[in-house]
C-alpha positions in Angstrom: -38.3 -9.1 -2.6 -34.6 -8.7 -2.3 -32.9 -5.8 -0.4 -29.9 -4.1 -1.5 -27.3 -4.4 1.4 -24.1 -1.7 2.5 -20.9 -4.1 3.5 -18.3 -2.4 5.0 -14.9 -4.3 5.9 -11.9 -3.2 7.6 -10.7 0.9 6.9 -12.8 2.3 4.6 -13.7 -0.5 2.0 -17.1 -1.4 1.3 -19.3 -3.2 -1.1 -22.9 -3.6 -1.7 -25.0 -6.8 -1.8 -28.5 -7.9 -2.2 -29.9 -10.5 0.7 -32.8 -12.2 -0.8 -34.3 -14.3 2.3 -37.7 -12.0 3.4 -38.5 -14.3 5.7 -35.1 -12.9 8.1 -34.5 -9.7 7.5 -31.2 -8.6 8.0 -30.4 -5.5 10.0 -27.5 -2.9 10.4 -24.5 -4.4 12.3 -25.0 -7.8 11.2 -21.7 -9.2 10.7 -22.0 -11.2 7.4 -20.0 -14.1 4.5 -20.0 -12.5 1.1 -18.2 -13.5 -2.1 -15.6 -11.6 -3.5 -13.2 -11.8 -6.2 -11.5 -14.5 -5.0 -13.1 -16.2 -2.2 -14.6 -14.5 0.5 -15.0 -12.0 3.1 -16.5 -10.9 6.8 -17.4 -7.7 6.9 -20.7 -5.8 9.1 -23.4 -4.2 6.9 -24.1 -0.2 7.4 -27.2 0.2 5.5 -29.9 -1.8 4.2 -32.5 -0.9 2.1 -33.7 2.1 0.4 -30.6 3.8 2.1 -27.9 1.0 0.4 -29.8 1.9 -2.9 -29.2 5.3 -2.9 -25.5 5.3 -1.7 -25.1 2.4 -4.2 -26.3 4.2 -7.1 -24.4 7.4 -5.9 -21.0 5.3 -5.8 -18.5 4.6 -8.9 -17.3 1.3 -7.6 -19.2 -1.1 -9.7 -17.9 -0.4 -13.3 -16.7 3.7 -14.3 -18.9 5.0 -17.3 -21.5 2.2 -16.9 -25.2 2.9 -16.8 -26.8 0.9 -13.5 -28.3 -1.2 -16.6 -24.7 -2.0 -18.0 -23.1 -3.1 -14.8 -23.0 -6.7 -13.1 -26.0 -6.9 -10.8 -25.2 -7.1 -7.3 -23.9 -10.5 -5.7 -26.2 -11.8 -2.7 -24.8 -12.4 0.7 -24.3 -15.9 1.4 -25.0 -16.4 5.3 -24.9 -14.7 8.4 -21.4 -14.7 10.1 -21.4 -17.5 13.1 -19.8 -17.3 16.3 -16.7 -19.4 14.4 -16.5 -17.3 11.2 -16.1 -14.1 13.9 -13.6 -16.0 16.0 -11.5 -16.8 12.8 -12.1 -12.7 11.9 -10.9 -11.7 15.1 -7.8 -13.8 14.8 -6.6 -12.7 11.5 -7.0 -8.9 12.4 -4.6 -9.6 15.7 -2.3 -11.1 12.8 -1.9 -8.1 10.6 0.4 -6.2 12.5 2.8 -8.9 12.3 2.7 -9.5 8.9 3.0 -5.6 8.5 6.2 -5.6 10.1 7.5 -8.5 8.0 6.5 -6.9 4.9 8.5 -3.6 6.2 11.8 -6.0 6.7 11.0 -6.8 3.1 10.5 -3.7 1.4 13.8 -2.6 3.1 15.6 -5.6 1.7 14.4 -4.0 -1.8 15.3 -1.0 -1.1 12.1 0.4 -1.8 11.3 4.2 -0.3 7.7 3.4 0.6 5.5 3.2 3.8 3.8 0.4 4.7 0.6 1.9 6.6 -1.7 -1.0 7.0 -2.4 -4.6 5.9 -5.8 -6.5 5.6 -6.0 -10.3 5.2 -9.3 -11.8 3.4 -11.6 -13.3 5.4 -10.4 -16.8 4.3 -6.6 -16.0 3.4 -6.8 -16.2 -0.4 -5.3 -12.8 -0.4 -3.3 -10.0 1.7 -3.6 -6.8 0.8 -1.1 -4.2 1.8 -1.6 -0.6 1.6 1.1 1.9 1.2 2.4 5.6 0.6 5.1 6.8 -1.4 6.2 9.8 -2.8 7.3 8.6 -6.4 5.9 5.6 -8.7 7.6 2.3 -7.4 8.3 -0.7 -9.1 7.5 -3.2 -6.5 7.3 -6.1 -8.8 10.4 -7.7 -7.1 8.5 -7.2 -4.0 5.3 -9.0 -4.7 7.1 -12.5 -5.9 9.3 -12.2 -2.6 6.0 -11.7 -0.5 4.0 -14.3 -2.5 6.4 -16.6 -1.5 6.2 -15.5 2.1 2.7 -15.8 2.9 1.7 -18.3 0.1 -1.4 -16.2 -1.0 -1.9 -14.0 -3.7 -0.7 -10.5 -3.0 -1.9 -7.1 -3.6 -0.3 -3.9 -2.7 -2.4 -0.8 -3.1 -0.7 2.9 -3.1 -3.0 5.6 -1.0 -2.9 9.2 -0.3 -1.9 10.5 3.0 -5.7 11.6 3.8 -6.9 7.7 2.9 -4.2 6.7 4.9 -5.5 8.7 7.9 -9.1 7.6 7.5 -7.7 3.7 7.3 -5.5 4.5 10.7 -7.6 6.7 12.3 -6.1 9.4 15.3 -7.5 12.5 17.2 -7.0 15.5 15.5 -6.9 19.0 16.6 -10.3 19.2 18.6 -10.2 16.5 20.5 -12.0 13.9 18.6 -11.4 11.1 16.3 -10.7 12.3 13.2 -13.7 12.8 10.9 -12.6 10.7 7.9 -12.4 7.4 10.1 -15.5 7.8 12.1 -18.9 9.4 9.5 -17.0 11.2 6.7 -16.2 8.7 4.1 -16.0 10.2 0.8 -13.4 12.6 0.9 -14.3 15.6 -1.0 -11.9 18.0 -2.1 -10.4 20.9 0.0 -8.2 24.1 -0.5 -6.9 27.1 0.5 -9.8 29.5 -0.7 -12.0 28.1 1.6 -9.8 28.9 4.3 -9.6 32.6 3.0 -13.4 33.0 2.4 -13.4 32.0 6.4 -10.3 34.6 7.2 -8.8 31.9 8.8 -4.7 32.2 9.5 -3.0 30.4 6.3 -0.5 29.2 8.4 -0.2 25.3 7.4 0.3 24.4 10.9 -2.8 25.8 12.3 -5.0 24.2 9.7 -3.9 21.2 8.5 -4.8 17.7 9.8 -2.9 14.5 10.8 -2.1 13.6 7.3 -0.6 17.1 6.7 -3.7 18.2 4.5 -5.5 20.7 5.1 -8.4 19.7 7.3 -11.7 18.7 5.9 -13.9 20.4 8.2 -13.1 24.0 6.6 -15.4 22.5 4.2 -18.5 21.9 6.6 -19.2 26.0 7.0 -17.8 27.9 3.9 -21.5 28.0 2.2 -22.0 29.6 5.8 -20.0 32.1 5.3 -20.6 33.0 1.2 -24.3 33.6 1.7 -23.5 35.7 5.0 -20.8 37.8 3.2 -23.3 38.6 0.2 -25.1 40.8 2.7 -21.8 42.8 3.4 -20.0 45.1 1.1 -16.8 44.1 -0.3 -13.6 44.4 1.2 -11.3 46.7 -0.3 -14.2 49.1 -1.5 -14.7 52.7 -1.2 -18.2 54.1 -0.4 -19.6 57.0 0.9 -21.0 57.5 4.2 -22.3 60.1 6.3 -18.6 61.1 7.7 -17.2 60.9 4.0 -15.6 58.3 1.7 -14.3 55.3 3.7 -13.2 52.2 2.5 -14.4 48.8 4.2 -11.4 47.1 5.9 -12.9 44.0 7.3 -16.0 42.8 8.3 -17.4 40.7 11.3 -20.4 38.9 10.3 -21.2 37.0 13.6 -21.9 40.0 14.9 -23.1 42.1 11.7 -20.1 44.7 11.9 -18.2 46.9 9.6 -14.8 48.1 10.2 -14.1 51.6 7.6 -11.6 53.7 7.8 -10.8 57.1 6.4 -7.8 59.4 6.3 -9.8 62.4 7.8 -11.7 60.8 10.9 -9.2 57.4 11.4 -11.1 54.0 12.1 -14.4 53.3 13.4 -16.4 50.0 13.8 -20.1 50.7 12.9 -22.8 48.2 13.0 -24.0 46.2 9.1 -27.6 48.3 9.3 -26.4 51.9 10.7 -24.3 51.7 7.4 -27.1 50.8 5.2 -29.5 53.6 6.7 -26.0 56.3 6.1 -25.8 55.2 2.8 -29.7 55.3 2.0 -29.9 58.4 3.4 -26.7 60.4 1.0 -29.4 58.9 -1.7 -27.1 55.7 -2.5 -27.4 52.1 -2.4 -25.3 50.2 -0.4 -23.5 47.3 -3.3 -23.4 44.4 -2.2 -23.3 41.0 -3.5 -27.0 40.5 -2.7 -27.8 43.9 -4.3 -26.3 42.9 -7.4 -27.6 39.3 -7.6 -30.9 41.0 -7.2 -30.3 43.7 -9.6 -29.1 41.2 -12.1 -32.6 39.1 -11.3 -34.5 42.0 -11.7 -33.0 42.8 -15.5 -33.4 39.4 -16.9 -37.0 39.3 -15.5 -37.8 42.7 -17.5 -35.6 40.8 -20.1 -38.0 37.9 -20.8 
């Protein structure tokens, strides 16, 4: 029985295959010869299996809008890469930078405002393709021929955002490690300021944006973290009435289950999340909260039905 197969080449790229010998199983890290569009390519696989099946039928890079039924069915890997195929692998990529710098001479000769961030040869040299930023649409037409020429290949340049060109070039961000996008995160999901203001994070751009200037995608990896825990808290901004009078809720520290009121009578105090609850309950009120009113709302459209 065939197994479906993760590829993943240089950057980010990746493809999925199926490797049909059951007699040699391959395995994760196996650098492999697969046929692309036009030739083919060395790349290492990530995930075999049930694993590549899933993350296969999750993606959108066969065909957008077609069912798994409608698309082409997968392309089998032809052979396992040899000590040669690596060798040749290993050249190109020590290659790249040259022609990068070559194809920068070139787009200056156009007079094109882009930035050339990174280039990738195919395995066997039917094509180069160059990846680039740029602020506006350009018409690098002109640009092609003059490279095609060049490197005798077909040529394919590729616009990317700042944030894919990050995860392509890789760096260290802010704490110390390789940025996320480059190493385990590689489907970029979207990220904006109201996540950093659920977190009360500063909005300053400098403190929490990343190396592509975006703001950073592990403000992401806590915010449901922080909604469920601020259900349990009343909302900022409110009014309610406690056993010193009305005072309204100025901020609230959820690590360590704190409420910070403050009243025009008695000034500011810090009091801790249940001490408020038990005031509250005790004045014969209920303490709103988000929770309380997710429940209350539970509660009618049970008695509802």
């Amino acid at each position: 029985m065939s197994q479906t197969v993760e590829v993943r080449f240089k950057g980010t790229r990746k493809g999925y295959f199926v490797w049909e010998d059951e007699a040699d199983p391959i395995h994760i890290k196996d650098a492999v010869i697969v046929e692309v569009e036009r030739g083919r390519d060395l790349g290492r696989v990530t995930a075999v299996g049930d694993v590549a099946s899933k993350k296969c039928g999750s993606c959108s890079g066969c065909a957008v809008g077609e069912t798994p039924a409608e698309a082409a069915p997968l392309k089998p890997i032809l052979r396992r890469a040899t000590a040669e195929d690596l060798e040749i692998h290993q050249e190109i990529r020590l290659s790249e930078e040259d022609v990068r710098q070559k194809v920068i001479q070139r787009a200056r000769a156009h007079e094109l405002l882009m930035k050339i961030s990174d280039t990738e040869w195919q395995w066997d040299r039917n094509k180069l393709t160059i990846y680039f930023t740029a602020d506006k649409r350009v018409d690098f037409r002109a640009l092609v021929r003059d490279l095609a020429s060049l490197f005798r290949t077909r040529i394919e340049l590729r616009q990317i955002g700042v944030r894919d060109e990050a995860a392509r070039l890789s760096g260290v961000g802010r704490c110390g490690r390789e940025y996320c996008c480059s190493t385990w995160l590689k489907e970029l999901s979207p990220v904006n300021l109201g996540l950093a203001k659920d977190q009360h994070l500063s909005l300053n751009p400098t403190q929490i944006s990343g190396g592509c200037g975006r703001l950073l995608c592990c403000l992401k990896y806590e915010h449901d973290f922080y909604v469920e825990a601020r259900k349990r808290f009343p909302k900022e901004g409110k009014t309610i009435r406690t056993a010193v009078g009305p005072e309204r809720v100025i901020a609230v520290d959820i690590f360590r289950e704190r409420v910070f009121l403050r009243s025009e009578e008695h000034g500011s105090r810090i009091i801790p999340l249940l001490q408020l609850k038990d005031e509250v309950e005790r004045l014969g009120e209920v303490l709103v909260t988000a929770e309380y009113r997710a429940r209350v709302a539970a509660e009618a459209a049970a008695a509802a039905a």
